[in-house]
matplotlib code that plots the C-alpha trace (Angstrom):
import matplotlib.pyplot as plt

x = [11.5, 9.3, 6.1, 4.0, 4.9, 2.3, 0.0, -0.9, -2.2, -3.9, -5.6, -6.5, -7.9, -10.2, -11.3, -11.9, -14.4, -17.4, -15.9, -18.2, -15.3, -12.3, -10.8, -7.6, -5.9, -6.1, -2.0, -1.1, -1.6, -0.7, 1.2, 1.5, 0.1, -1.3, -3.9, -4.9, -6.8, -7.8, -9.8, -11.6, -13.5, -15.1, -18.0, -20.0, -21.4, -23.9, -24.4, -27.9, -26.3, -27.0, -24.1, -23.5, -20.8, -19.4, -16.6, -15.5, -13.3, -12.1, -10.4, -9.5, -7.0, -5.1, -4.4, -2.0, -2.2, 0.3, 1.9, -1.5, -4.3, -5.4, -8.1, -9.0, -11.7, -13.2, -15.5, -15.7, -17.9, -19.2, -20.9, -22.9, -24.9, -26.9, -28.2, -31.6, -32.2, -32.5, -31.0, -27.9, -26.8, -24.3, -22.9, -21.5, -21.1, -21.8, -18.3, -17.0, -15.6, -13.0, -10.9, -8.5, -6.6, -4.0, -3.6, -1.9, 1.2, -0.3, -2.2, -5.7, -6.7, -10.3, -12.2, -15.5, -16.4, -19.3, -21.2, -22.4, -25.4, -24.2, -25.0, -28.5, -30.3, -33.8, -34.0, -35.9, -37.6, -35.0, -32.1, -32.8, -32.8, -29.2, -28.8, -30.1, -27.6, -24.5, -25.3, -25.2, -22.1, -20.5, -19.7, -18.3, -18.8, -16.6, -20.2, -23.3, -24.8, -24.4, -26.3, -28.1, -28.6, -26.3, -24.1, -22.0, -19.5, -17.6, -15.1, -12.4, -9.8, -7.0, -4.3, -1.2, 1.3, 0.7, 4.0, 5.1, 1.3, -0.2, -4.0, -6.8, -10.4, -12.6, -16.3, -18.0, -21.2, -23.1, -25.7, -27.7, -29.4, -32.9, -33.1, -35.8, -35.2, -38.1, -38.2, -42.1, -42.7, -41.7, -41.4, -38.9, -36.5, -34.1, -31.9, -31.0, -28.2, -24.9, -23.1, -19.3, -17.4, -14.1, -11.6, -8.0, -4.6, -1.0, 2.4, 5.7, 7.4, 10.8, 12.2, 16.1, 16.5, 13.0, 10.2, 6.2, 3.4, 0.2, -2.7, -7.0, -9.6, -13.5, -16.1, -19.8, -22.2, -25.6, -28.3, -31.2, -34.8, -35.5, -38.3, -39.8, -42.8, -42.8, -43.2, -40.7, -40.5, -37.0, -34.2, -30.7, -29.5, -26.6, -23.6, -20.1, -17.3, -13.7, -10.8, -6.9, -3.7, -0.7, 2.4, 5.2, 8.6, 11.4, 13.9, 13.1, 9.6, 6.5, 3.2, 0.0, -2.5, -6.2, -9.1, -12.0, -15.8, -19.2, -21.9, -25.4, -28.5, -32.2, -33.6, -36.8, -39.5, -42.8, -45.1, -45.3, -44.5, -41.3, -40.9, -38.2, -38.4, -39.1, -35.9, -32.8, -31.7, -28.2, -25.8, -22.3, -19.3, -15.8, -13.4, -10.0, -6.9, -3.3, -1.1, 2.8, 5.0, 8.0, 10.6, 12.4, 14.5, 14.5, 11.4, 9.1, 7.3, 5.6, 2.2, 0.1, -3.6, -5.8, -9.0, -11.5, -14.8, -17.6, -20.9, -23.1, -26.8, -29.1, -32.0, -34.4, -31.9, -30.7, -27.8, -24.7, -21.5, -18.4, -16.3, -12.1, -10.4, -6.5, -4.5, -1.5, -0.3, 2.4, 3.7, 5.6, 7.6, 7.9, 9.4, 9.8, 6.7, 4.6, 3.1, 1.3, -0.7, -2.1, -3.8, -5.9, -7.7, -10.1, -12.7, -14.9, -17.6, -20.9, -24.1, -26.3, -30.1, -33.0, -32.7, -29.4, -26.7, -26.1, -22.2, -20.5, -17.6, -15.7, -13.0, -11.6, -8.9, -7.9, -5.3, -4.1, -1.9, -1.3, 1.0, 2.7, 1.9]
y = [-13.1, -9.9, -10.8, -9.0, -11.6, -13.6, -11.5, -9.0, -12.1, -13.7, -10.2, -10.1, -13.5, -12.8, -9.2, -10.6, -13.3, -12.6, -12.9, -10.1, -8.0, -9.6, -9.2, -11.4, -13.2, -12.2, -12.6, -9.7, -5.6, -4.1, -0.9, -0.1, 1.8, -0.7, -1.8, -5.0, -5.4, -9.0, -11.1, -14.4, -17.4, -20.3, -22.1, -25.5, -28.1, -30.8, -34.3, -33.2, -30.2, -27.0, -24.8, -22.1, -19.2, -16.3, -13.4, -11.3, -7.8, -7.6, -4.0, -3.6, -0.2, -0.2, 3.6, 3.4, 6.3, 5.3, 2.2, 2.2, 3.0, 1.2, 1.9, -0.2, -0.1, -3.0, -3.5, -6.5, -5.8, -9.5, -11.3, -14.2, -16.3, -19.7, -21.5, -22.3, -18.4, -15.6, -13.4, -13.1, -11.0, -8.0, -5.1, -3.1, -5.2, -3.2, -1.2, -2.3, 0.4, -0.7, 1.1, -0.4, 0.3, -1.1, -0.1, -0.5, -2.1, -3.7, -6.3, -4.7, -4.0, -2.0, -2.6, -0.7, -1.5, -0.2, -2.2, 0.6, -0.4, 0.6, -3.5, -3.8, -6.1, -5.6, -8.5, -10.0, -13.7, -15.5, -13.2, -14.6, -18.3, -17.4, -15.6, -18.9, -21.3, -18.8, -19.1, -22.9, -22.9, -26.1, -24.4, -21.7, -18.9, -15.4, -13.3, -14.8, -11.7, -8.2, -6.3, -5.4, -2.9, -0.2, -2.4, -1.9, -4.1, -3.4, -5.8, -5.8, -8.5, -8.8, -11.1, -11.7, -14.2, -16.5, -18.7, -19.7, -19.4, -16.1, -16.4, -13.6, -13.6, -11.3, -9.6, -8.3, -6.8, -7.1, -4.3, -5.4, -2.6, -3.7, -3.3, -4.6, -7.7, -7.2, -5.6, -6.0, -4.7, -2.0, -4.8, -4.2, -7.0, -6.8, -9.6, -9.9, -8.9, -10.7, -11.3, -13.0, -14.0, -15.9, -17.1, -18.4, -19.1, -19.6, -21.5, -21.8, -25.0, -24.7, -27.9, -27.3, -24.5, -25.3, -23.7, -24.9, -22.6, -23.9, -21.8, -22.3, -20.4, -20.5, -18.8, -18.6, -16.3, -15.5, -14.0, -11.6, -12.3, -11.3, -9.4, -9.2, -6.3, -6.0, -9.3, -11.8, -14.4, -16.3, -17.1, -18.3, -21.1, -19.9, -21.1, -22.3, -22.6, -24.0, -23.7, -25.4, -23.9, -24.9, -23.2, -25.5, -23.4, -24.8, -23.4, -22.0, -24.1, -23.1, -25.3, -24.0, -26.4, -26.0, -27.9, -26.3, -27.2, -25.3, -26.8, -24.7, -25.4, -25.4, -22.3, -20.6, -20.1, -18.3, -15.3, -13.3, -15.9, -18.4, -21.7, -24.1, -26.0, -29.8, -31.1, -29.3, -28.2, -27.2, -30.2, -30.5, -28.7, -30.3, -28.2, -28.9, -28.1, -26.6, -24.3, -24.6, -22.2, -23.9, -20.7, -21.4, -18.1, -14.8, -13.9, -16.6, -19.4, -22.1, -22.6, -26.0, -25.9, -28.9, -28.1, -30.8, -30.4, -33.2, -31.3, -34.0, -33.9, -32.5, -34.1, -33.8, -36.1, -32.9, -30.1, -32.8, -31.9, -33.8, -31.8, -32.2, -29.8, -29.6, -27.1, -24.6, -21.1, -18.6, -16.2, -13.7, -10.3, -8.1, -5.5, -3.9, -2.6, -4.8, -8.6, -10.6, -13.8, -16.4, -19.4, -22.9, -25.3, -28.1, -29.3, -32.4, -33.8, -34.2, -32.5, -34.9, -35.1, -37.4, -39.1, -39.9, -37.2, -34.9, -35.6, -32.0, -30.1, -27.1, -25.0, -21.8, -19.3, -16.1, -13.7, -10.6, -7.5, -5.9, -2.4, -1.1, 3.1]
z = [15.2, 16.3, 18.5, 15.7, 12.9, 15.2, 16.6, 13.6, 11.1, 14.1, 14.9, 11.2, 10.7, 13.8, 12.9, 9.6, 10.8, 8.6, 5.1, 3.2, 4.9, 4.2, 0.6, -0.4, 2.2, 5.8, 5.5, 7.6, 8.2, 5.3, 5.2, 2.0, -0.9, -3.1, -6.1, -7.6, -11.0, -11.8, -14.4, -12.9, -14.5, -13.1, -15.2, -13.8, -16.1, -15.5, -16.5, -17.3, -19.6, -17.7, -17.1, -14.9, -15.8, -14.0, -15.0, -12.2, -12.4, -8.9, -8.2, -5.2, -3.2, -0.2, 1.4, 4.6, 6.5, 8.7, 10.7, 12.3, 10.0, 7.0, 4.6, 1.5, -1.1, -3.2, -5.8, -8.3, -11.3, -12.7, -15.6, -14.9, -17.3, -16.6, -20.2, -18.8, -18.2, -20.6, -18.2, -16.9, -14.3, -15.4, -13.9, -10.4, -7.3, -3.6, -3.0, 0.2, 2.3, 5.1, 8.5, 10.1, 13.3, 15.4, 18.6, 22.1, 21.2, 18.0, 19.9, 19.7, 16.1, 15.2, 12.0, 10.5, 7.2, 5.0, 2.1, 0.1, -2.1, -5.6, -7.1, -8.5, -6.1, -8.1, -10.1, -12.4, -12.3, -14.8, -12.8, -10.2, -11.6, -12.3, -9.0, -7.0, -9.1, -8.0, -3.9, -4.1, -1.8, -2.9, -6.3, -4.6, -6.6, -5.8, -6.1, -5.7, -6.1, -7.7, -4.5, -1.3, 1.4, 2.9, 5.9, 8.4, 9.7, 13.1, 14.9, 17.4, 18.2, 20.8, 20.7, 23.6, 23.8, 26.4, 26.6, 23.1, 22.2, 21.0, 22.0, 20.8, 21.0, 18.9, 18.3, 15.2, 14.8, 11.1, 11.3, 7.6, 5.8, 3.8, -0.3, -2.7, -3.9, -7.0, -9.6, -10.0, -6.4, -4.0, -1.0, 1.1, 2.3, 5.3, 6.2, 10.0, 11.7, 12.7, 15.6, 16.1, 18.5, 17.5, 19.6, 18.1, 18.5, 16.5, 17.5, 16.0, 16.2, 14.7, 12.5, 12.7, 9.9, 8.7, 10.2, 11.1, 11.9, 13.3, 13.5, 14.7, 15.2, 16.1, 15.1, 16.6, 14.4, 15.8, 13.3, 13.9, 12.0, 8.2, 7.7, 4.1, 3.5, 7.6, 8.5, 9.8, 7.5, 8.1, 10.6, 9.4, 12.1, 14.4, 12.4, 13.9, 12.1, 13.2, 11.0, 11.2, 9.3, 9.2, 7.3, 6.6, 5.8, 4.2, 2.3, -0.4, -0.2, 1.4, 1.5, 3.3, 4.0, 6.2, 7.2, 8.2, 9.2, 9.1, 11.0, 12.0, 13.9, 12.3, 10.3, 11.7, 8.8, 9.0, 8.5, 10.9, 13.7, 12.9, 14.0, 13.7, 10.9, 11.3, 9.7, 9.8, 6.5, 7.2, 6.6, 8.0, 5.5, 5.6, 3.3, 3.2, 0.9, -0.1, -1.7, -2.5, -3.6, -5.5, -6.7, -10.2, -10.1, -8.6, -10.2, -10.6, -8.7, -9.1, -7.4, -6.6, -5.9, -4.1, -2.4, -1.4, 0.1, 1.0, 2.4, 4.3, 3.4, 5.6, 7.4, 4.4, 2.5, 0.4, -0.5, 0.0, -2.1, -2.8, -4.9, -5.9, -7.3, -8.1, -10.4, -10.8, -11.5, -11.6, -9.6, -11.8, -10.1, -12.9, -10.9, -7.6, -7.9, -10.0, -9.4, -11.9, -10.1, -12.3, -11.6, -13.2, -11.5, -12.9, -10.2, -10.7, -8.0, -7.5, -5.9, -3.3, -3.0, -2.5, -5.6, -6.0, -7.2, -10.2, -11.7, -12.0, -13.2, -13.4, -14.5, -13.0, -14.8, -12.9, -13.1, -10.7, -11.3, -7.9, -8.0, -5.0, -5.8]

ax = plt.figure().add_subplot(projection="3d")
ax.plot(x, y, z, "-o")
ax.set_aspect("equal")
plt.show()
């Protein structure tokens, strides 16, 4: 098998660090002309009868120039309701702009990406009541919300093998533009930049005919201040996040499983002058979970969905998360050119505080149509 099967998804993964960037799976380089049109649903209910609802229209375009640059587009228009609020929040995500280049043997790819502001981000006070439910990240919401500023995203990553290892290291800078967040005030808001460095590797380990493909990575993300109306007001803590995969080959079977963990330091608050806050109130993330693909025919396959994630509470006693979720889909070729993706899951769990926790549960439907033009 070609050195590139290893390197190029390992270049991709890294490159791709901060996910705002990275659309779909970071499965490999694509060269080809291609668009995907999809419908998604997920909805979260509450033993204490509030529910929390979000549609998604994620349209995204892939343009290869050549064997070496890539340029796709995304945006992801989205429909989300809370029944506490008597606002919702409808309309135009930010359009996500990105480049991609491989270079020098395909072992040093280039990435610049541009969030263009076209979401509303000025909200009003029962939007952002829905707007605040969507970031919790334990339900895991595709769009937590519709807009900000004007970014730009630029990364490198290198990857070489090193015995039967291929090893690559990567660095992405997050340069955040500011937006008003208001829509009763002309206060500006701008978040602080990002910085990555990632470091990860990938193995084969053939089983006789079968075949097993390990895969890491680490990520450190360092963030600048956020200044609201000229004053620093907030400092996210530096985050770092490491991540397992393994891909498990067999004839005509293929099961994908991953374990990752998020774990970050204490937040700075202030006015003017930040501090670190007393008691950290980032808790330790443990995600982990699995897909199989199960072929009936020549056509269609069978897919089976588990993802599990148990978020410790943090040092105030609050924001702890176990959640389960399992479910299915289809993988349907209708032709040469056309791909219909489809899946259900059901989740069920529940959200950890001071006084006690709060029973959940969930439901997700989604569907894709991707076209190779």
């Amino acid at each position: 098998m070609r050195l590139k099967y290893f390197i190029i998804p390992l270049l991709v993964l890294l490159a791709l660090s901060d996910i705002s960037f990275a659309q779909g799976e970071a499965g490999g380089f694509l060269r080809r002309n291609e668009m995907s049109v999809g419908a998604s649903f997920r909805t979260w209910s509450s033993a204490n009868n509030e529910r929390i609802s979000e549609w998604i229209l994620p349209v995204v375009y892939i343009l290869p120039l050549n064997n070496r640059l890539t340029f796709d587009l995304m945006n992801a228009p989205t429909f989300a309701s809370l029944n506490t609020a008597s606002a919702g929040l409808r309309g135009l995500t930010d359009t996500r702009i990105r480049a991609s280049y491989l270079m020098m043997e395909e072992k040093l790819l280039l990435t610049a990406g541009l969030s263009l502001p076209t979401g509303n981000s000025r909200l009003e006070a029962e939007e952002w009541v829905v707007a605040s439910a969507l970031s919790m990240n334990a339900l895991d919401f595709a769009v937590p919300s519709l807009g900000q500023g004007l970014d730009l995203k630029l990364s490198a990553a290198y990857a070489q093998q090193v015995g039967g290892i291929v090893l690559g290291g990567g660095f992405g800078y997050l340069r955040k533009g500011s937006f008003k967040p208001f829509a009763e005030n002309e206060y500006d808001y701008n978040p602080g930049d990002e910085i990555t460095f990632s470091l990860g590797g990938d193995k084969n380990i053939p089983f006789g005919i079968n075949n097993l493909r390990i895969s890491g990575d680490m990520t450190y993300t360092i963030y600048g201040n956020d200044v609201f109306n000229n004053q620093e007001v907030f400092r996210s803590g530096n985050k770092l996040l490491l991540e397992v995969r393994s891909l498990y080959k067999s004839q005509p079977y293929n099961l994908l499983l991953y374990l990752r963990n998020r774990s970050k330091g204490k937040n700075q608050r202030g006015l003017g002058s930040l501090a670190d806050e007393a008691l950290n109130s980032n808790g330790n993330q443990l995600e982990t979970g699995g897909i199989g693909y199960f072929p009936l025919n020549d056509r269609l396959q069978v897919k089976a969905l588990l993802d599990g994630r148990i978020y410790s509470r943090n040092e105030d006693k609050s924001n702890g998360a176990a959640i389960l979720g399992i479910g299915s889909g289809l993988v349907y070729t209708l032709s040469e050119r056309m791909l219909l993706d489809s899946q259900l899951k059901f989740l069920k769990g529940s959200l950890k505080n001071k006084s006690g926790s709060l029973g959940v549960t969930g439901f997700e439907i989604g569907a894709s149509l991707q076209f190779k033009l």
